[in-house]
N, C-alpha and C positions, 0 to 999 in steps of 0.2 A: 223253278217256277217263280219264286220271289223277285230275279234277275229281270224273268219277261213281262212279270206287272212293272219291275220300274221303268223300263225301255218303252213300255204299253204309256205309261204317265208323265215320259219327257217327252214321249211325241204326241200324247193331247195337247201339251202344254206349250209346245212348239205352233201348231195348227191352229190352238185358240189365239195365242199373240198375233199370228201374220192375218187369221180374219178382221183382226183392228184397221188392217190398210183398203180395206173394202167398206164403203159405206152399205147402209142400211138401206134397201131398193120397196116401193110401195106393196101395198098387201099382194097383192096379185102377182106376187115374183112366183111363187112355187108353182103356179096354176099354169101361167103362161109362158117362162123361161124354162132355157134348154139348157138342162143338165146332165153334163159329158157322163163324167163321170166322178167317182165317191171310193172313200178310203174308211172305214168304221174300225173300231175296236170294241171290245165287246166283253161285259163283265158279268159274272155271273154270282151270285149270294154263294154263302157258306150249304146254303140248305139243296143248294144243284145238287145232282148226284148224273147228272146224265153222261153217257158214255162220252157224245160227240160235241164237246162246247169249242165252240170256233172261237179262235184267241183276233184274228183279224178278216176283217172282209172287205172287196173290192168290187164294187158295182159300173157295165157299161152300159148307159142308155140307152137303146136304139133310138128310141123316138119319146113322145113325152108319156107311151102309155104303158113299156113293155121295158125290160132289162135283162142284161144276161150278168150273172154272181159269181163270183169265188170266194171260197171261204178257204182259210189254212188252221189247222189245230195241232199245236205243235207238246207234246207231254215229255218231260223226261223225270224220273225219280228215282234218286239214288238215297241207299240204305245202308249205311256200315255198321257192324258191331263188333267190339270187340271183344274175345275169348279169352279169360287167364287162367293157365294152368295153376288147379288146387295145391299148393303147399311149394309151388316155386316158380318161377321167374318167366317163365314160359310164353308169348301170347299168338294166340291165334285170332283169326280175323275170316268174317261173314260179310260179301259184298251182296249185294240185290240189286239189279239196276233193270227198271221196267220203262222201257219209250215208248212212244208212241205219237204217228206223224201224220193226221190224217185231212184229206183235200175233200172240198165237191163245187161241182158245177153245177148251174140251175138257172132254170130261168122264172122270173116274175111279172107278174098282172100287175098296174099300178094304176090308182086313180087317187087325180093329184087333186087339191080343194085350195082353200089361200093360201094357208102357212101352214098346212100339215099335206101328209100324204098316209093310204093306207095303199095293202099291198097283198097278193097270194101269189105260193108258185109251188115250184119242187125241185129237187135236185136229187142225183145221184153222191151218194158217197166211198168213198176209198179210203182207206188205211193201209199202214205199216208200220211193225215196229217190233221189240224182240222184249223176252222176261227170261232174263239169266241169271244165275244166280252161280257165286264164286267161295270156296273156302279154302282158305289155306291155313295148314295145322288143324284143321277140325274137323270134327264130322259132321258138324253145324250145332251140336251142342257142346261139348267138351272137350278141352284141348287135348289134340292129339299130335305128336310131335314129326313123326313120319306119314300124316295123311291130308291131303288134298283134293278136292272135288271140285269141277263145275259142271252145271247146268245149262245147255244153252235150248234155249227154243223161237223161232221166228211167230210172229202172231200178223192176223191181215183179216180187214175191218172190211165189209161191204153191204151197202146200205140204199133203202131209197127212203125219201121223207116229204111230205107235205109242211107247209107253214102258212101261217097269217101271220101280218105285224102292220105298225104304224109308225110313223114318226112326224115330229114336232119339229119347223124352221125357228131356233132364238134368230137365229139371223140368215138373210141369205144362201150363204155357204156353209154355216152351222148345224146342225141337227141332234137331235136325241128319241131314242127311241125303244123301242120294243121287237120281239118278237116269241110265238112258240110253232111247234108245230107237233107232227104223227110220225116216227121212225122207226123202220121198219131195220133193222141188222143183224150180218151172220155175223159172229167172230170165229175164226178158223185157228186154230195152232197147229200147226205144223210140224214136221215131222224133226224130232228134237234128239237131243242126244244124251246123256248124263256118265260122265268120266272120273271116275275112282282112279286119283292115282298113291299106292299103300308101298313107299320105299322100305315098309320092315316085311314085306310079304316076299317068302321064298317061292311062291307058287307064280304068282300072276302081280306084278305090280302095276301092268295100267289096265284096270276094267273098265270097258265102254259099251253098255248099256242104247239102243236104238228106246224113242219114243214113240210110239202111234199117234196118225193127226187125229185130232177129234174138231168139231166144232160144233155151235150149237146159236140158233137165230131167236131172238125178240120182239116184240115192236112195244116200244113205249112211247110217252111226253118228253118234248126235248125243247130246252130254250124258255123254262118256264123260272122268271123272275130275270130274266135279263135283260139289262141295261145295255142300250145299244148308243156312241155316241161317237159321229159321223164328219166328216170334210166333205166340200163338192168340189171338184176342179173343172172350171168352166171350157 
C-alpha cells in the first residue's frame, strides 16, 4: 500500500509540473470549454473505513453536461509472523495475504459554473480478490515441526452506489475535489478450501477440508472525507 501512495505522488507531481506549460485561460474556461477527458487520484483520511476507496479515476466527457467514470481500487496486504520453537532452534512461519481488486463504471450529471463544477451520478461495482492464509511448521500458534496448513479462499465484491461531489479549477487543467456517496454491496466467499498436511501422521497425512460459500450484503457511506485531485486532457 505504501508503494502505490508513493507512485499516487510521483505522478501528481509529474502532472502538477507539465500544467506549468499551459497558461492560465479567463474565468469562464470551466463553463464554456470542452473537456475530453480527466485522470484523478484519490486519497482518503486515516478515519475512512469504507470497503470500496478508489485509488484512481478516469473521466470521459461526452458533452459539457454528462460523463461516463472509471474507477480502479487496487488492495493487497501481506502479514508474516514468525513461530519459534520453545526451548530450541526450531522456527516456524504464518503468511496472511488478503487482495483485493475492485473496478466500476458509471455515469454522471454535471453542471459546470466559472471555476468549479458539481456533479451526481451512479455506478455499478465489481470486485475480486482472495484471503489465504499459509503455515508452515505450525498450527498457526505453536511450532510444530512436521505440520503444515493452508487456507485458500476466493472472495468477489458486487455493488451499486449513488454520489454527489464537486470540484474546484486552481487552474484550467488542474482540479481538487470531493466526493461521497450511498453503497449498496454483497461480499460473497466462495467456496474455499483448508489443507492439513501432518508428515508425523500414520493415518492420513494430507487433510483437505471443503469450505461453504457464504456471503452477506450492506449499504453504507462511502467516499466520505476524500480528497479528490484531478488532470484534464484537452
Amino acid at each position: 500500500m505504501v508503494r502505490v501512495k508513493r507512485i499516487f505522488s510521483i505522478v501528481l507531481l509529474t502532472l502538477f509540473l507539465l500544467s506549468f506549460n499551459n497558461p492560465f485561460l479567463s474565468q469562464d474556461t470551466v463553463a464554456k470549454s470542452r473537456k475530453i477527458v480527466s485522470v484523478e487520484g484519490q486519497i482518503y483520511p486515516s478515519l475512512n473505513s469504507d470497503i470500496y476507496t478508489p485509488n484512481i479515476k478516469f473521466r470521459l466527457n461526452l458533452n459539457k453536461k454528462s460523463a461516463l467514470r472509471f474507477n480502479a481500487d487496487v488492495n493487497r496486504l501481506v502479514d508474516y509472523v514468525e513461530i519459534l520453537e520453545s526451548g530450541g532452534d526450531g522456527v516456524g512461519s504464518v503468511e496472511k495475504i488478503k487482495s483485493i481488486y475492485q473496478f466500476s463504471f458509471g455515469y454522471e450529471k454535471q453542471k459546470r459554473l466559472v471555476n468549479s463544477m458539481v456533479y451526481s451520478g451512479f455506478e455499478g461495482v465489481f470486485g475480486f480478490g482472495k484471503n489465504n492464509e499459509y503455515g508452515s511448521r505450525t498450527d498457526s500458534i505453536s511450532f510444530v515441526s512436521a505440520l503444515n496448513y493452508n487456507y485458500k479462499r476466493p472472495v468477489q465484491n458486487l455493488g451499486f452506489r449513488v454520489f454527489f461531489g464537486g470540484e474546484y479549477y486552481v487552474k484550467p487543467n488542474i482540479y481538487v475535489g470531493t466526493e461521497f456517496g450511498l453503497l449498496v454491496l454483497k461480499t460473497t466467499y466462495k467456496n474455499g478450501t483448508y489443507q492439513v498436511l501432518n508428515e508425523a501422521s500414520v493415518t492420513s497425512a494430507d487433510i483437505t477440508e471443503n469450505i461453504p460459500k457464504i456471503s452477506h450484503s450492506k449499504m453504507l457511506f462511502s467516499g466520505l472525507g476524500v480528497v479528490r485531485v484531478g488532470f484534464v486532457f484537452k
